[in-house]
N, C-alpha and C positions, 0 to 999 in steps of 0.2 A: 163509646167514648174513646177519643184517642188517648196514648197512653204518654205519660208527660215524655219531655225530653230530657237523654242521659247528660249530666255535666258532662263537657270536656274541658280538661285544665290545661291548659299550656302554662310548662315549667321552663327555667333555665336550669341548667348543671350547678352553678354559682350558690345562688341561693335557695336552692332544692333540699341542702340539709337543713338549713333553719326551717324553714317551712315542712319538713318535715317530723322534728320535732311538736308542730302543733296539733298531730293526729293524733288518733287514740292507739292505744296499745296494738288493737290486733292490726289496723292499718301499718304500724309498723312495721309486724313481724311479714304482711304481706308482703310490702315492700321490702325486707331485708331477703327473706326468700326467691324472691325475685330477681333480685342484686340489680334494682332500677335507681338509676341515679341521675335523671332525667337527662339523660344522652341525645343529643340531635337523634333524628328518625328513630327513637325508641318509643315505643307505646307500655300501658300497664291497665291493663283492665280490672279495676277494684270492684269486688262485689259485695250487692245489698246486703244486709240483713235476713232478710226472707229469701234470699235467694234472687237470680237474675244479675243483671247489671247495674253496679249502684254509680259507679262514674269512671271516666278512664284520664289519666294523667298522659301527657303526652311532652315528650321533650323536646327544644327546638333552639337554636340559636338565633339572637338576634339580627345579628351580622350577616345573615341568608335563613331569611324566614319560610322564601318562599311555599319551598318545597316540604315542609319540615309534617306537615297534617298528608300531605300526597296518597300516603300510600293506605290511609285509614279509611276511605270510603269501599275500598272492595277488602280489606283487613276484616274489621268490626263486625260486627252482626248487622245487619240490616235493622233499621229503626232510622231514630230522628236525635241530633246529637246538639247541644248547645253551649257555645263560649259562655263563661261567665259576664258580668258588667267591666267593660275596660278600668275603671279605678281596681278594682277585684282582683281582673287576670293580669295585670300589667304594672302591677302596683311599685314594682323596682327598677319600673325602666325612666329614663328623662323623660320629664314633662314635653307635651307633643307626641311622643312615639307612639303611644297608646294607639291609637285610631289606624296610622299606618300599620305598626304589626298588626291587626286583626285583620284588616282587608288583603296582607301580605298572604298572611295563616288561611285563609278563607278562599281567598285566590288559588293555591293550590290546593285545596281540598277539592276544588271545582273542577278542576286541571285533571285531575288524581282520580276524579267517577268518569271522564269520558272513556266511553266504548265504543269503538265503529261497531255495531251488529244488525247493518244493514241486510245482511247474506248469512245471517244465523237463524236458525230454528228456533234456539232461543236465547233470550233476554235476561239478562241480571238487572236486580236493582241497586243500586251501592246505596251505601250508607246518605244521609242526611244531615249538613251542620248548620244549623240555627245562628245567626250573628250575635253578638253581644246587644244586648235590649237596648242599650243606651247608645248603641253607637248610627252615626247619621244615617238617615234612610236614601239618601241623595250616595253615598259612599256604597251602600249598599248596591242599589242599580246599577252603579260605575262596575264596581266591581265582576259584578251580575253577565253585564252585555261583553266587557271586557272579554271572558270565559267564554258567553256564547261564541265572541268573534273568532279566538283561538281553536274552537270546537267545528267552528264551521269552514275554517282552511282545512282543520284535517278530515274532515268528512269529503269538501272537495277532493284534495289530493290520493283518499285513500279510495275512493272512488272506481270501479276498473275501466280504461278507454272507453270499451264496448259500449255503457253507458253513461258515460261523459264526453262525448265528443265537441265538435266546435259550436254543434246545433245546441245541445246542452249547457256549455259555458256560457251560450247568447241567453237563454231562455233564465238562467239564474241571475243575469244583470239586470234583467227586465225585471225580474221577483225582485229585489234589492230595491231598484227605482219607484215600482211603485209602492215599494212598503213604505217609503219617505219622499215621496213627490216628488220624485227624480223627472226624466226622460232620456229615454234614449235611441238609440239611432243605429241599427245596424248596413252595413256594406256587406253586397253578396255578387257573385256572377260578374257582368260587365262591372256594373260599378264599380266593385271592390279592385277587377284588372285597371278600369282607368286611372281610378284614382290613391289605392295604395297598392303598385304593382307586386312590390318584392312580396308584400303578404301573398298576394294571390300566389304567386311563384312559388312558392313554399309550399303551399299547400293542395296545389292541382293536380299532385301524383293519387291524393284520398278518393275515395267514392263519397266521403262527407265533406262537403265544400267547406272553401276556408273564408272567414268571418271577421271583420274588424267592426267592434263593438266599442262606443261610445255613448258615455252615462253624462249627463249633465244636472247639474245640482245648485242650489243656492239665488243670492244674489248678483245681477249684471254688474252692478256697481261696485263689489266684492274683489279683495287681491284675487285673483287667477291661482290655484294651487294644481296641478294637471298629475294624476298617479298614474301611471303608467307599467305595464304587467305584461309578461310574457306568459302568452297561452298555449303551447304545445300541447295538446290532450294526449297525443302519446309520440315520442319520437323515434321510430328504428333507426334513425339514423341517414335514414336516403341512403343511392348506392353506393355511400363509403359508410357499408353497415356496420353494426353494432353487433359485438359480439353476443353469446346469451346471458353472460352475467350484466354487459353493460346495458342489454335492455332489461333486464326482468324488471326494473322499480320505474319504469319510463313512463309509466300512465300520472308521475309524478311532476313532469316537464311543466303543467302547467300550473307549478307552487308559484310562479311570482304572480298569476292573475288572480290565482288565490289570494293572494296576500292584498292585495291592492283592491279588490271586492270588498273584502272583508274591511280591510281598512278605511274604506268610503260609507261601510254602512255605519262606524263608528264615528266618523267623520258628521255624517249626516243624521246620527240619533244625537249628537252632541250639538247639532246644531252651532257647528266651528261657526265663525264670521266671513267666509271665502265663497269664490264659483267655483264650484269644484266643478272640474273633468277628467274624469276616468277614461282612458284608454287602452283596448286590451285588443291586440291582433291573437286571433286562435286558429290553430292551424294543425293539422295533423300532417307530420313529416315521413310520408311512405313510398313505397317502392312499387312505380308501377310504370308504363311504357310512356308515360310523358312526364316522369319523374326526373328533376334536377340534375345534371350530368355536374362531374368536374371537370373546368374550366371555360361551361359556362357563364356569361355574364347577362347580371341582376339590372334591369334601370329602378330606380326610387324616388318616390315624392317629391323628395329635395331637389331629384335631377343628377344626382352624383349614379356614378354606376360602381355596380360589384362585381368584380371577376370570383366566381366557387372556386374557390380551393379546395373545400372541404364539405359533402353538403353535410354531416355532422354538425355544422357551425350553423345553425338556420334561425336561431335563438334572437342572434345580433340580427341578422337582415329584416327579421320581421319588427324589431324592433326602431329599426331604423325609421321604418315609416312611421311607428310610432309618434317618435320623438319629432320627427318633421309634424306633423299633426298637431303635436304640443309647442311646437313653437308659433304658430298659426295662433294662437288662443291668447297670445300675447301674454304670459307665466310669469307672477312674482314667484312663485319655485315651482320645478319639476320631479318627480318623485319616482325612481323606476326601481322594482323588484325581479330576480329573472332568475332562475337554475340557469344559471347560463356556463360554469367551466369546471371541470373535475379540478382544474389547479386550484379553486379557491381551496376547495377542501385538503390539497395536499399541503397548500401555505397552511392554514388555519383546524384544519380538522373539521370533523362535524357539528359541533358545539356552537363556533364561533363564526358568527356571520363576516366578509369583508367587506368596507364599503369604500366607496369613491365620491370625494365630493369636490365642486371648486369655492365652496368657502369652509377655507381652514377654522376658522370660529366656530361654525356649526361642528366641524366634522368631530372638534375636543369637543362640544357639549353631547354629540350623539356618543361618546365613547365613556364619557361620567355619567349619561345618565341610563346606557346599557349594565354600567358594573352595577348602579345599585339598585336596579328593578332585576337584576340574574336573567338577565336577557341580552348579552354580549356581542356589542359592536367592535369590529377596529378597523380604523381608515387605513388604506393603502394608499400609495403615489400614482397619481398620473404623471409617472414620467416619460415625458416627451418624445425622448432619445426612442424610448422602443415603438414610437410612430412608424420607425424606416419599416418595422416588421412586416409591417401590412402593407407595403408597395409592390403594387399591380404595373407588369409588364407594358397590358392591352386598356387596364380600364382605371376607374380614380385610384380604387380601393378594393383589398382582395379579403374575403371574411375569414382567413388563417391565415396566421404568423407562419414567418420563413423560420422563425428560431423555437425551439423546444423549451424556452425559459420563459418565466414571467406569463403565463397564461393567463390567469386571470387579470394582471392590469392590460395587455393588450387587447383583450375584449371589451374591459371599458374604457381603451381609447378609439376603438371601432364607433362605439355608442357615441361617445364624444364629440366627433365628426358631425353628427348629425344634430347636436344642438347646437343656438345660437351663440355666440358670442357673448357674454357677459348675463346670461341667464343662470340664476343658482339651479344647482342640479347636482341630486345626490342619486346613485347608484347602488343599489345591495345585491348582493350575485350571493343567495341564499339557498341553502339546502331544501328546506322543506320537508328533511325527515328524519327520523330518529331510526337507527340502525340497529337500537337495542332498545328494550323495555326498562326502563327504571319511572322512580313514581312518580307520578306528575306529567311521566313523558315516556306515553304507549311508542313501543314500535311503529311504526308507519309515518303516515303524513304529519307535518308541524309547523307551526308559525314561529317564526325564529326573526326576529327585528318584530316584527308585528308593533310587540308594548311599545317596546320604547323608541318606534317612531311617534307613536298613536301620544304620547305624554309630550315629544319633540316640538310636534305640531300644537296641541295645543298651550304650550308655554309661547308658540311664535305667535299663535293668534286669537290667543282670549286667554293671557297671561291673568292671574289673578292678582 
């Protein structure tokens, strides 16, 4: 027989002393010995009577719930661990909150057990947390696939090249399709040179050919929402190589196809009201005797040409056919994720994703509803002025800025180029990793915008 499951209490600091006053004696003195006062990220393992574990109290703010359980599934003893009934655990917070904080608390608990131990000998179990009995089984699943989605960009991402290549990223779109009666359609060889060249271009220095893959989904009759991802499986950088710290995390290049896989399966286990199409150019950016030269020029789908500046920059070019392909599809929005410039990261840091969008409307609501899911958006300008950057001598457009400044907006005014006129279109030029281990958010690969696209979209198209 299995053995029941441990309480777990989620406290606040505030009302922690009253509530503690209605334990018995020796719970106090544990707790005074302890000096626990239910502090964000503090745990207290209270024990049975008979010995063992009789429940654990756990501290957490409401104000950023998220992460506040994270670090308790590899913490805790191995076993099976349960919320109390939300009236119970949540009994002094506003009417409403109750169901959000649990799924908030829960969500990182989920977040907080992922292990990449794909290339390990061996395997840990982490701990186990049981939902609140009462709280909706429908919140639960959300919650549930949510985690799965976040777990499954970082298993892509932390992935090594070797085995993740373009052939791999195709064969994982195809798993994705038909888990949800997708279809899809890969470009390879001739095709993929006639009809999306710059991909091909990019990626004909590999011995693994380069791949533009295309998922389709939903209903014909359905707004058009087209996600689009950059897939580099690993990038040296072409012959304006990459030093050895700036490759050593490059089997990471292809986080925005991560993101956007991911985000279509979410898309289509929610069964949105849209045609979705997913577009992912993947490409492995290497060095070899019919490898990309600088000041070579690129032709592209749209017909516009690229003069190489940089081939470092291969990110934009491939994605330009991308976005020509998505405007073909005729799009009430287009949706593109991409590692695509060290500058995001020196504007903004690792943390904080930056985005581009041309409706200012959206871009405030993707910025409130990054702050309160702790998953951090903030829009950048596309301004104009630094279009000159990118004038090409010999050809339209050159894929590197003549100026050392503003690098991330002038990559997404590269992209920009290549969508249509008056089509919404929003941009994330996303890390995809976490540099350090804290809980909730292992070292390696990571979805960073992920949620709170994933919540954006569906407020746009099956608002409750």
């Amino acid at each position: 027989m299995n053995a029941p499951a441990t309480p777990l209490i989620p406290l606040r600091p505030d009302p922690f002393a009253r509530y503690a006053e209605t334990l018995g004696a020796t719970e106090r003195t544990w707790i005074e010995q302890h000096r626990f006062r239910a502090e964000p990220g503090r745990h207290l393992i209270l024990p049975a009577p008979g010995g063992g574990i009789g429940r654990v109290f756990a501290g957490y703010d409401p104000r950023a719930p998220l992460y506040a359980l994270a670090a308790l599934p590899k913490r805790l003893p191995t076993g099976t661990y349960a919320l109390p009934p939300l009236a119970e655990a949540f009994a002094d917070s506003p009417p409403g909150d109750a169901a959000p904080l649990a799924t908030a608390l829960m969500l990182g608990w989920h977040l907080g057990a992922y292990r990449f131990d794909r290339y390990r000998s061996q395997s840990e179990n982490p701990a186990v947390l049981s939902p609140p009995p009462d709280l909706d089984p429908a919140e639960t699943e959300r919650l549930e696939a949510l985690a799965a989605a976040v777990c499954q960009v970082r298993d892509w991402v932390n992935t090594p090249a070797a085995d993740f290549g373009p052939a791999e990223l195709a064969a994982a779109a195809e798993h994705l399709a038909a888990a949800h009666g997708g279809r899809i359609e890969v470009l390879a060889g001739s095709r993929l040179r006639e009809h999306c060249p710059a991909v091909y271009a990019f990626g004909m220095a590999s011995r693994r050919p380069p791949r533009l893959i295309v998922l389709r989904w939903g209903d014909p009759a359905a707004p058009c929402l087209v996600l689009a991802g950059k897939g580099v499986t690993f990038d040296s950088g072409g012959l304006n190589i990459k030093n050895a710290a700036g490759m050593r995390k490059m089997k990471k290049d292809m986080g925005g196809a991560a993101h956007v896989l991911a985000l279509a399966g979410l898309v289509m286990r929610r069964r949105l009201p849209v045609r979705l199409t997913v577009i992912v150019p993947a490409v492995e950016n290497m060095i070899a005797g019919q490898a990309l030269r600088p000041g070579d020029i690129v032709h592209t789908r749209r017909g516009l040409t690229i003069e190489i500046g940089n081939t470092d920059a291969e990110g934009r070019v491939i994605l330009a056919d991308a976005l020509q392909l998505a405007n073909e599809e005729r799009p009430d929005l287009v949706v593109d994720f991409a590692t695509l410039t060290g500058a995001a990261r020196v504007a903004l840091g690792p943390d904080v994703t930056p985005f581009f969008s041309t409706d200012e409307a959206a871009a405030a609501e993707l910025k409130a509803l990054g702050a309160a899911l702790e998953d951090p958006l903030w829009p950048l300008p596309l301004h104009d002025a630094y279009d000159s950057f990118l004038a090409s001598d010999i050809a339209d457009i050159c894929n590197s800025s003549s100026s050392p400044y503003a690098g991330c907006i002038t990559a997404a005014l590269f992209l920009k180029r290549f969508v249509e006129p008056g089509v919404p279109w929003l941009h994330f030029d996303t890390y995809a990793w976490n540099d350090q281990a804290r809980p909730g958010r292992p070292a390696g690969g990571e979805a960073l915008g992920l949620r709170t696209v994933c919540a954006w979209l569906e407020k746009r198209y099956a608002p409750s």
